[in-house]
C-alpha positions in Angstrom: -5.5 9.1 20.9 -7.6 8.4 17.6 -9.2 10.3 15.1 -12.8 9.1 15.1 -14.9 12.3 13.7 -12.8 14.0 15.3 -10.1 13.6 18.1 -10.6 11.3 21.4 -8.6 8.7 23.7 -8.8 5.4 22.4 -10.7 4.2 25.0 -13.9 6.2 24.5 -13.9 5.1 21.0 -17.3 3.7 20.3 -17.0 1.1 17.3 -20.2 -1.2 18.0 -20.6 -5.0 16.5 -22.9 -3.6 14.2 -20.1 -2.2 12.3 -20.2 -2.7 9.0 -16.4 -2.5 8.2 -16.2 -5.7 10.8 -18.9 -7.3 9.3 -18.2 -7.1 6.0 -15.1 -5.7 5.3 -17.3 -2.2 3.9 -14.5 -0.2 4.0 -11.4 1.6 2.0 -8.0 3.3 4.2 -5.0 4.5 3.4 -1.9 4.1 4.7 0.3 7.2 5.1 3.5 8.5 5.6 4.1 12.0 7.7 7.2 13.8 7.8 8.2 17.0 9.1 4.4 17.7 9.6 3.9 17.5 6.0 2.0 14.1 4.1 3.9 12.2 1.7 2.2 12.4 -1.3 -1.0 13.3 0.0 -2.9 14.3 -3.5 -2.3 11.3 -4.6 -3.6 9.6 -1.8 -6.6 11.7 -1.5 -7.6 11.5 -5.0 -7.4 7.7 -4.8 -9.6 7.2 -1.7 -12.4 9.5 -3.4 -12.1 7.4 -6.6 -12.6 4.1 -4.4 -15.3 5.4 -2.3 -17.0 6.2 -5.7 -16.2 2.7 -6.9 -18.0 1.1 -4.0 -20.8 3.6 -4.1 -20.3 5.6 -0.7 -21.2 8.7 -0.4 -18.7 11.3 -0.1 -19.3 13.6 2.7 -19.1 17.7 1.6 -16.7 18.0 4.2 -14.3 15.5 2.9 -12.3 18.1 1.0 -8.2 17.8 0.7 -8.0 20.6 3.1 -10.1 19.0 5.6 -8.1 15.5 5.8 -4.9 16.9 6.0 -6.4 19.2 8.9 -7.8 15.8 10.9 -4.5 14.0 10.4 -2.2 16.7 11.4 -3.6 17.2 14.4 -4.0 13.8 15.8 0.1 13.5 14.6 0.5 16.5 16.6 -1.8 15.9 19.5 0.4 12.7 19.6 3.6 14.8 19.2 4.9 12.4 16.3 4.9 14.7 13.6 8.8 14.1 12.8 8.0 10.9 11.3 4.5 8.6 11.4 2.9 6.3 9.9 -0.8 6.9 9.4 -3.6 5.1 8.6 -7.0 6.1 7.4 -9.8 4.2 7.5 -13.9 5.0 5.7 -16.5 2.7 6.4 -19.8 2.9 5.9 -22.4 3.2 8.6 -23.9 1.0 11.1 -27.5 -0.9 9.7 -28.3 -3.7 6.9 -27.3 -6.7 6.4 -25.8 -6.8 2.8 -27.3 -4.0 1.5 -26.9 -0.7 4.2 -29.7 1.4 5.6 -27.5 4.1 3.6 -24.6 5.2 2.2 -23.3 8.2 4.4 -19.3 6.9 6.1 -17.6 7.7 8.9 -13.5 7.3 9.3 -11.3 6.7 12.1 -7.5 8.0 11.9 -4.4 6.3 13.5 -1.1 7.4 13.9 2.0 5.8 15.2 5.7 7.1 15.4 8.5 6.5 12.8 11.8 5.5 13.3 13.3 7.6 10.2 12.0 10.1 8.3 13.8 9.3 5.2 13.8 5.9 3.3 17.0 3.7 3.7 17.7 0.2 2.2 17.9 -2.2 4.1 20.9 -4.7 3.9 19.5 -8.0 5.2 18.3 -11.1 3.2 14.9 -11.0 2.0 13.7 -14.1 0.8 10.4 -14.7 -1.3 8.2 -17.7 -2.8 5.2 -17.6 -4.3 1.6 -18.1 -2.2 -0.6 -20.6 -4.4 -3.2 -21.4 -2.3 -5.3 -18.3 -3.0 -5.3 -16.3 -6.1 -6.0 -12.7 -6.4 -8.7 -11.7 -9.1 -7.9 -9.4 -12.3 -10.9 -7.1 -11.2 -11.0 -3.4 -10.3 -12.0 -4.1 -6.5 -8.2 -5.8 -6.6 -6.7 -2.5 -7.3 -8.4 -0.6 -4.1 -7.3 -0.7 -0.4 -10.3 -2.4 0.8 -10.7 -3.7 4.2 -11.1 -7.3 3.1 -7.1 -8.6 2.7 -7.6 -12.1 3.7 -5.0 -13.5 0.8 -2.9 -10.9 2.4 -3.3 -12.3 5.3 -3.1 -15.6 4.9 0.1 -15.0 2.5 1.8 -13.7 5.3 1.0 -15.9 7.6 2.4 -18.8 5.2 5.5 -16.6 4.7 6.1 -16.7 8.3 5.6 -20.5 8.8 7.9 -21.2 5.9 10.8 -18.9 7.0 10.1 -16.0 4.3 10.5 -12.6 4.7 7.1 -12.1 2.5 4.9 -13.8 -0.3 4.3 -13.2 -4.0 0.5 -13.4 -5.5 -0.7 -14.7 -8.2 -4.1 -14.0 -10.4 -6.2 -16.9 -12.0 -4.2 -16.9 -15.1 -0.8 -17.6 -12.7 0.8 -14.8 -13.4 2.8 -12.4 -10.3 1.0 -9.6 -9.3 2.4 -8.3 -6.1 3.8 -9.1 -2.9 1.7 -9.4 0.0 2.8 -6.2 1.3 3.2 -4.0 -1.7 4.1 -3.9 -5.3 6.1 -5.7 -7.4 9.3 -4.1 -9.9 11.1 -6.7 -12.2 14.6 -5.6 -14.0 15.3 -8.1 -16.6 18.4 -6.8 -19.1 17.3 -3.2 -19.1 13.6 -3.3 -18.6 12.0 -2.5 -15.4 9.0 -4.5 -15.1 6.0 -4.2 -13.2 2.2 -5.6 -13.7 -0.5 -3.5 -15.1 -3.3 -2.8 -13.0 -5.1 -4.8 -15.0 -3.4 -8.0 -14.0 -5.0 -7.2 -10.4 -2.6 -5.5 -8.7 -3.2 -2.8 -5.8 -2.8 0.7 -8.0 -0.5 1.9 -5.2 0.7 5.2 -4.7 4.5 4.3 -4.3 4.3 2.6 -7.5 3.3 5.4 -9.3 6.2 7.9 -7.9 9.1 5.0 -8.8 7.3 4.7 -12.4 8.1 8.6 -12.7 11.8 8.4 -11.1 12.7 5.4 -13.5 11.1 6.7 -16.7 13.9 9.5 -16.0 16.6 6.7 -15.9 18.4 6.5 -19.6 19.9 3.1 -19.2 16.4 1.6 -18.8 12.8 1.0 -20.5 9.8 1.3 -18.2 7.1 -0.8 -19.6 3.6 -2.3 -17.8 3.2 -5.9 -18.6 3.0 -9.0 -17.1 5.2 -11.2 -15.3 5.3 -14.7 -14.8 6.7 -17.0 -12.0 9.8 -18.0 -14.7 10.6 -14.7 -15.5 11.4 -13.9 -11.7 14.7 -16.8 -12.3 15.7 -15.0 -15.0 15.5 -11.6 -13.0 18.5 -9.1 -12.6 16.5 -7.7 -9.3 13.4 -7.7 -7.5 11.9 -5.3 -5.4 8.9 -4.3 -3.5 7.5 -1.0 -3.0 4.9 0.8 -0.7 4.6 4.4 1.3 6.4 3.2 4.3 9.4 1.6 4.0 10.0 3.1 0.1 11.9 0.4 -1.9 12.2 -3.4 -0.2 15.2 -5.3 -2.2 14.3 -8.8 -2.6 17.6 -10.5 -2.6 16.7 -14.5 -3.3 13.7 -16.4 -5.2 14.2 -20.1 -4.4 17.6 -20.7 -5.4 18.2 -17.4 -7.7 20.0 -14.6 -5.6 19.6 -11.0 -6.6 21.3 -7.2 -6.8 20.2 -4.4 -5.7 22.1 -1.4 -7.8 18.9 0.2 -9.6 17.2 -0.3 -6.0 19.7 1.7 -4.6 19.8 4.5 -7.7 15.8 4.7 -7.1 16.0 5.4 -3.2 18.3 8.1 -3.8 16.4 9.5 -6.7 13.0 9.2 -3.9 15.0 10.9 -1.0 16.3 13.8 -3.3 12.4 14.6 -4.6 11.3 14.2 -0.7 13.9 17.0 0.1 12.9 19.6 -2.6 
């Protein structure tokens, strides 16, 4: 089953070749999390979708009201039965007609949903090994800092990842500095600063990101500061770690030849799973 305008089986989903999100990537989504029937952080989500619509100069439906979205993607979770724990993803594009500039600017979406393992977020305690991707650089713009449907460095990052053996790859912008991984955002603790890149270095402005920059800022033993980091500040690096909706916090435990802990991972995770039970 899919949420396209409303629920149907996959198979009577009508996505035509004239669709402009395959054509030219004209399209925002957001990945979710669902647990217990409730969505993680879902204001923040919402409010972020609106605000990249309006970048890209859709139009934003009446109907698309808070209310309204978390009504469509509750019911496909529970059509599915999966409302324990999923992952969700939705997806605005604009409509069908012109070539690069549209007929209009009215949208439509299409909600997915797929079942969880674990409602909670755990570490996990296996090597993760990173390098940095070079062969594409990610722009210090604000279309960076939206979940578009054009991730082609993504995409190629992680491709390159997997033929090299890594677990994921690091970006970089034109002035060669880190700005995320390839499948989330990137947190630095060098002495007691926890370091991650300003959004305008070109990094997505995700919404994990934001909720561990709340939980840290309530750590005493550390400074929370926005700046950016370059690839030889990553040797000199206490820990690493990545973060996004789904999995939480990802340790990354070696950089080349520099191996890493994970304590203020570990700290954070517990600090996340205490504010998802309240």
């Amino acid at each position: 089953m899919v949420n396209f305008n409303g629920i149907i089986s996959e198979t009577d989903i009508q996505l035509t070749v004239s669709n402009r999100s395959f054509l030219y990537g004209d399209g925002v989504f957001e990945t979710l999390k669902v647990v217990n029937n409730k969505i993680l952080f879902f204001e923040d989500h919402y409010f972020r979708l609106l605000a990249s619509m309006r970048i890209i100069r859709m139009q934003i439906p009446m109907s698309f009201t808070l209310e309204y979205l978390e009504e469509q993607i509750l019911a496909l979770v529970n059509k599915q039965n999966i409302q324990d724990s999923a992952r969700v993803r939705l997806t605005v594009f604009r409509n069908d007609g012109g070539y690069y500039t549209p007929v209009d600017n009215k949208v439509s979406f299409v909600i997915q949903a797929f079942a969880l393992s674990s409602q909670s977020y755990a570490l996990k305690y296996v090597e993760f090994e990173v390098d940095l991707y070079k062969d594409f650089v990610v722009t210090k713009q604000l279309l960076s800092t939206l979940k578009t449907n054009n991730k082609l460095i993504q995409i190629t990052a992680s491709i390159f990842a997997q033929e090299n053996g890594l677990d994921a790859c690091l970006l970089i912008n034109e002035d060669k500095n880190v700005v995320e991984a390839a499948n989330g955002n990137l947190f630095m603790l060098l002495d007691n600063q926890l370091i991650t890149p300003p959004l305008s270095e070109g990094c997505l402005n995700g919404i994990m990101r934001k909720q561990i920059l709340k939980l840290a800022k309530e750590l005493d033993r550390i400074e929370v500061v926005e700046k950016p980091i370059s690839p030889f500040d990553l040797q000199k690096a206490d820990e690493l770690f990545i973060t996004n909706v789904i999995v939480g916090i990802q340790p990354i435990t070696k950089y080349r030849k520099k191996e890493f802990g994970q304590e203020l991972s570990e700290q954070l995770l517990e600090k996340l799973n205490t504010l998802l039970l309240d």
